[in-house]
N, C-alpha and C positions, 0 to 999 in steps of 0.2 A: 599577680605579683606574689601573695601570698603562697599558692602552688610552686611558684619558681623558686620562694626560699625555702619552703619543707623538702624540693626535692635536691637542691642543693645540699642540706644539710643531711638529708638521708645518705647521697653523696659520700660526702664526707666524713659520718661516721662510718658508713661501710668500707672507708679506703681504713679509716684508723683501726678497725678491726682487723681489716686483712693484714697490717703493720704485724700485728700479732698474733698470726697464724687463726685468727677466728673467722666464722663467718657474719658478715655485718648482716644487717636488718632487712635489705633488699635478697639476699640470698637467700635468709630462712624463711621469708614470705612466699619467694617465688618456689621454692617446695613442697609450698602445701598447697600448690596447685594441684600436684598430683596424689606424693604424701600424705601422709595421716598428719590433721594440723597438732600443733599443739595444745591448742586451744580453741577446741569444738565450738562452742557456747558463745566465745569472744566472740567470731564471726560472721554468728546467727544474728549477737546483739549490732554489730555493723550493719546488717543487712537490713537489720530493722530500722534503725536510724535514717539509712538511706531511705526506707519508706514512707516516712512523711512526707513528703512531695509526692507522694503517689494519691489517686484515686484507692476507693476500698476493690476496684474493680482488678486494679493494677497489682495492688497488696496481694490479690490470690492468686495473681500468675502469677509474682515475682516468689512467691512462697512454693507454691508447688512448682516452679521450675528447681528452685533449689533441693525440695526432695527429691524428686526425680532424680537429679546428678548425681545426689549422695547414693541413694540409691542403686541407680546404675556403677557406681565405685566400688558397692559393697559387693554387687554380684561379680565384678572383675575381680576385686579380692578372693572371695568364695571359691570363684573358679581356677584361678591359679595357686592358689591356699598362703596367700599372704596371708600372713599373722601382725596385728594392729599392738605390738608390746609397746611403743611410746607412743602418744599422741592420742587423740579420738579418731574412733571410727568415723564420724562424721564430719562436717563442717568444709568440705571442698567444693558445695556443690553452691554456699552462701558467697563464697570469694569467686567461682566462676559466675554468677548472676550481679556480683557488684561491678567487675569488669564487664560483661556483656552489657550493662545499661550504662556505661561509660560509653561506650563504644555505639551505642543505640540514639545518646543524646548527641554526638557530635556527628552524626551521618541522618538521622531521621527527627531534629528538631531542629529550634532554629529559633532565634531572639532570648525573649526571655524564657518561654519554655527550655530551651536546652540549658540555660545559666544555671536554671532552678534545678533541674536534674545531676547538672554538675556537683550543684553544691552538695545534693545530698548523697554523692555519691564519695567524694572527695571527704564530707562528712566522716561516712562508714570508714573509707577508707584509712581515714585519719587515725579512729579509733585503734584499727588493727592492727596499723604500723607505729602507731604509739607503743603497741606492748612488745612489738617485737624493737623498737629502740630499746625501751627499759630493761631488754633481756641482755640487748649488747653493752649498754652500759655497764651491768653490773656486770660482765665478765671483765670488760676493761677495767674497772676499779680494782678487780683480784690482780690481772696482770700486770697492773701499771705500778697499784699501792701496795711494794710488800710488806712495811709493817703499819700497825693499826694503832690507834689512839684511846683504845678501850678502857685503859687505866685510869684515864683523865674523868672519863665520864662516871666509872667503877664509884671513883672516890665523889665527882662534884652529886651524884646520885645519894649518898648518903644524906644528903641536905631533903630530900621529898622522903624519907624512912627507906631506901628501896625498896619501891613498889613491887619493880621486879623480880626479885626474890620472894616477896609474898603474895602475888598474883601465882609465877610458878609454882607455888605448894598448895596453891589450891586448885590450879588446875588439876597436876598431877593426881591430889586426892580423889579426883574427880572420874579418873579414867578413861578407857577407850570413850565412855559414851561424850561425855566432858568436853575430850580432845577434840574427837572429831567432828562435833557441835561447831566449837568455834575454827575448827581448821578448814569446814562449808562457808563458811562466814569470809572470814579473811581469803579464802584462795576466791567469793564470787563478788568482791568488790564491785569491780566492772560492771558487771550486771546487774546489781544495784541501781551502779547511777546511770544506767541505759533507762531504770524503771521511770526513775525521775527525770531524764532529758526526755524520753518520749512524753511526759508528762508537759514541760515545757515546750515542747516543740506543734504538741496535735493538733494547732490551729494552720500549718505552714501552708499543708496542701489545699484551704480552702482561703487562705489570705494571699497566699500565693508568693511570700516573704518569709526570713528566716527572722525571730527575734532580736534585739538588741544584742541579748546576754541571756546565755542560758549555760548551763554546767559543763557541756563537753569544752569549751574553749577552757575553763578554769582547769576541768582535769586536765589538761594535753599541757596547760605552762605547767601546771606540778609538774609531769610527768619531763617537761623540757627541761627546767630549771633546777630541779633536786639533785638529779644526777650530777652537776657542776658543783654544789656544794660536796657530794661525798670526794670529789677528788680531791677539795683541801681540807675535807675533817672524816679519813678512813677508818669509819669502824663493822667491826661484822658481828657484835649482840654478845648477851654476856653467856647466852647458850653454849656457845661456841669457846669465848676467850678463856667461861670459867665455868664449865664443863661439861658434859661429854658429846654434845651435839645430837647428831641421830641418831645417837646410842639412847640416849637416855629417852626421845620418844617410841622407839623400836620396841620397847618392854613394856607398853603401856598401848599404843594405838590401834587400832585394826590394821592399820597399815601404815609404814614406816612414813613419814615426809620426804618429798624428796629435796632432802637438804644436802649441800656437799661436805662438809666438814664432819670427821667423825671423832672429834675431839682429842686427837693423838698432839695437835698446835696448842691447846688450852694452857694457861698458866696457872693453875690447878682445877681440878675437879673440886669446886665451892656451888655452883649452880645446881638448885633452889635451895639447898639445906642450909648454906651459910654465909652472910654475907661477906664480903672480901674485904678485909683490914684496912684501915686506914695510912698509906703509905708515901713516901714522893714517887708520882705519877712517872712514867716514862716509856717511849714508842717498844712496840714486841713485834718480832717477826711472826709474820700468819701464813698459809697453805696461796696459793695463787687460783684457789676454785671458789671458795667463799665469797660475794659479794661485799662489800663495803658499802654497804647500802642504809646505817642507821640516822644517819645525824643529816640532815634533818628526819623523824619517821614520814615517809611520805604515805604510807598504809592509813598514817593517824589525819593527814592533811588530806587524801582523798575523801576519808569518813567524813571529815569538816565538811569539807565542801558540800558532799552528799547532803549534809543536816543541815546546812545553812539552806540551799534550795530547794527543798522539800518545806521549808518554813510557807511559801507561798501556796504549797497545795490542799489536796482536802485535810482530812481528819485524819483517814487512815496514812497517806504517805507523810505525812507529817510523824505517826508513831512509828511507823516504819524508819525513815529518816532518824530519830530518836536511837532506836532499835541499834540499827547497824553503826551509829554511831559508838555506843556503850557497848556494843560484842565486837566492835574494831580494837578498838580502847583495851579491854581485856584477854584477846589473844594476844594485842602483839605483845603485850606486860608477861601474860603467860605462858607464852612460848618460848620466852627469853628471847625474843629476838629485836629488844631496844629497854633501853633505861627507858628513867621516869623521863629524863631531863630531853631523851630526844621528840618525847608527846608534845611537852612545853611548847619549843621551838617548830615544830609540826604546824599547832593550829597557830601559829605568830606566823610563818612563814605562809599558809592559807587566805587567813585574812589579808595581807598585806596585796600577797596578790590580787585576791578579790576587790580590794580596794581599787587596786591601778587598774584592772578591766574596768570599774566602772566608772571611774573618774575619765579614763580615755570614752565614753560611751559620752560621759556630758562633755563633751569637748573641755578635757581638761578641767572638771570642777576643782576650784583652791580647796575647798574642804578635804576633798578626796587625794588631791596632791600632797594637803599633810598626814593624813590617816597615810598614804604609804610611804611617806619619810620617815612617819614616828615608827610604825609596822617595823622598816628595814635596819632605821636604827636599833629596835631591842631587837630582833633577829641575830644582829652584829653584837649587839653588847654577850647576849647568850653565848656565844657561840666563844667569845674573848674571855670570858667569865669560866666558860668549861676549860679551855686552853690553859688557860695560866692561874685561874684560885679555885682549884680544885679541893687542893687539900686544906684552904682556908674555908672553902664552902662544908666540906667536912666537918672541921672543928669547929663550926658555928652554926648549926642545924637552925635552932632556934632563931637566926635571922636571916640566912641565906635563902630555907625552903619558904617561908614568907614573903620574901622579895623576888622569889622564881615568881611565886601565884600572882602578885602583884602584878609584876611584871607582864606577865600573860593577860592578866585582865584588865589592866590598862588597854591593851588593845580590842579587846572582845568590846569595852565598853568605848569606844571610842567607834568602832566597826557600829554597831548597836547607834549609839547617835548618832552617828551620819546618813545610815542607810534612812532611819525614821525622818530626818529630814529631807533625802530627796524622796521618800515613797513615804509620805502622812498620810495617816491614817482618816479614810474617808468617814466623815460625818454623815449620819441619817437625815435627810433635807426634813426640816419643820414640818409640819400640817399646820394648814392657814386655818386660825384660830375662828371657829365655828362664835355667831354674833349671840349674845344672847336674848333669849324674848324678856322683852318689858313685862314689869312688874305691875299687873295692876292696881 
């Protein structure tokens, strides 16, 4: 049932893409069959995901089948002197080995062996066409939403000091090295939280069952449900709206971003040096290439997630989790590519969700039903509060950015005691108290 509604919906956003001359998420998949993918790494992390249902025996052919292919692609390339200028050289040969054990479980297994192979195949699969959805989405956001909401946020952003004007000057001071620190970070999310679902998941192949809950399901509703808030709160980062976009990384990085906006649509060049006045807010026409992809940040709700379930592992991914949480947090500040305001609403729209997965896992626990009513409610009140008292948030720093934080952690600490009461913390069992010898 669940296959038939993701490929439904793939479906469907591929017809709304082609509405407007794009190609939907099914077409840019099916080219990096042959193609240089976009995303090498993405792939490999699919591939690996699908491998927890595997034996360690099966893991090494399923591995070297896949370099093998890549391999044999390079030397087709080599030989006819294809040149690899977009995309990776590699990764075609991890999407032809997730489809061949698709095709493997449904012809040479059978009951529950082939279910379990499905899954992890469907797994992988999921991953890699979750990213090529999020790529069609934000093209549809430029061409559906031409003007953006940026003002609104410009101004209710005053209320946190913007961050993001002083995150940006310090990245900047920072330079190439700086930049491209955190622009490794933010562009290998994904692979992140593959470190910590395979973490979650490495008991499948020897339990023979997939977890309750584990991260990739929470990343993939981000990844479903985000996109649906940017079509009614279009913004595309103050890089862009307030100043010069790729220009102004182009003179700093080793290598330019590939951002679309080269800040010719900005409604001034203010971004990082100045923050932008306090004004009545109101919609601005933008380029049709630029995503609309801030509000909610879903960069910052990925990182969430990541930090929340690495909380269950050892030592090291727990700092790791930590890690990528706090250089998520700081590039997207320093890149300009989201206020403070859209982090807030980020980890509120994280939790909340986190919430309804697991409340649906205890069949509908009522605790859990209110942690995501309370979640959706401030989610909603955020988001009303950007819209219409912006410029009241403005001129009231002093209690606006206090009731943002609040607000936010009202949920966190409500997230926090629930999960403790359905997962209490285990007690060290007694030792039976040793008798003692009689006193002469």
């Amino acid at each position: 049932m669940a296959a038939v509604v993701a490929l439904g919906f793939f479906i469907a956003l591929e017809l709304a893409a082609r509405h407007y001359g794009l190609p939907g998420p099914l077409t840019t998949q099916a080219r990096e069959l042959i193609g240089p993918p976009k995303s090498g790494p993405m792939l490999y992390a699919g591939l690996a995901l699908m491998m927890v249902v595997l034996t360690w025996r099966q893991r090494f052919i399923v591995t070297g089948a896949a370099v093998g292919i890549d391999l044999a692609f390079a030397v087709v390339r080599w030989v006819f002197d294809v040149k690899v200028t977009h995309g990776h050289p590699f990764g075609n040969g991890a999407l032809w080995v997730l489809l061949g054990c698709a095709v493997f479980a449904v012809t040479r297994r059978t009951g529950r062996e082939r279910v379990l192979l499905l899954k992890g195949v469907g797994l992988g699969l999921l991953l890699v066409a979750g990213r090529k959805t999020g790529d069609t989405w934000l093209l549809i956001t430029a061409k559906s939403r031409p003007e953006v909401l940026d003002p609104y946020l410009a101004n209710a952003d005053h209320a946190l000091g913007n961050p993001s004007w002083i995150m940006g000057r310090i990245v900047t001071a920072t330079g190439a090295i700086g930049f491209n620190f955190l622009d490794t970070i933010y562009g290998q999310l994904a692979v992140a939280a593959v470190v910590v679902a395979l973490y979650q998941l490495r008991n499948v192949a020897a339990e023979r069952r997939f977890p309750r809950h584990h991260l990739v399901r929470t990343f993939l509703l981000i990844g479903l449900l985000g996109p649906a808030i940017y079509m009614i709160f279009p913004v595309v980062g103050p890089v862009f709206a307030y100043g010069t976009g790729t220009d102004h990384w182009a003179s700093i990085a080793l290598w330019s971003p590939q951002i679309p906006s080269d800040g010719h649509w900005a409604v001034a060049n203010l971004w990082p040096q100045t923050p932008p006045p306090i004004s009545a807010p109101h919609s601005i026409p933008f380029d049709e290439v630029t995503p609309r992809n801030c509000m909610p940040s879903l960069h910052t709700a990925w990182a969430t997630a990541i930090f929340i379930h690495s909380r269950t592992g050892p030592r090291l991914l727990r700092y790791g989790g930590t890690f990528w949480l706090i250089a998520t947090l700081s590039a997207t500040l320093g890149f300009g590519y989201h206020y403070g305001v859209d982090l807030v609403a980020g980890v509120v729209f994280t939790l909340t969700i986190e919430a309804g997965l697991r409340s649906f896992d205890r069949d509908w626990d009522r605790s859990g039903l209110r942690l995501t009513a309370y979640g959706a409610t401030v989610f909603v009140a955020l988001l009303v509060s950007y819209r219409f008292l912006p410029v009241r948030m403005a001129e009231y720093p002093w209690l606006a950015g206090p009731l943002l934080l609040l607000a936010m952690a009202s949920v966190i600490y409500g997230y926090v005691r629930t999960v403790a009461r359905w997962e209490p913390a285990t007690a060290p069992a007694r030792q039976p108290q040793q008798p003692q010898p009689e006193l002469l």
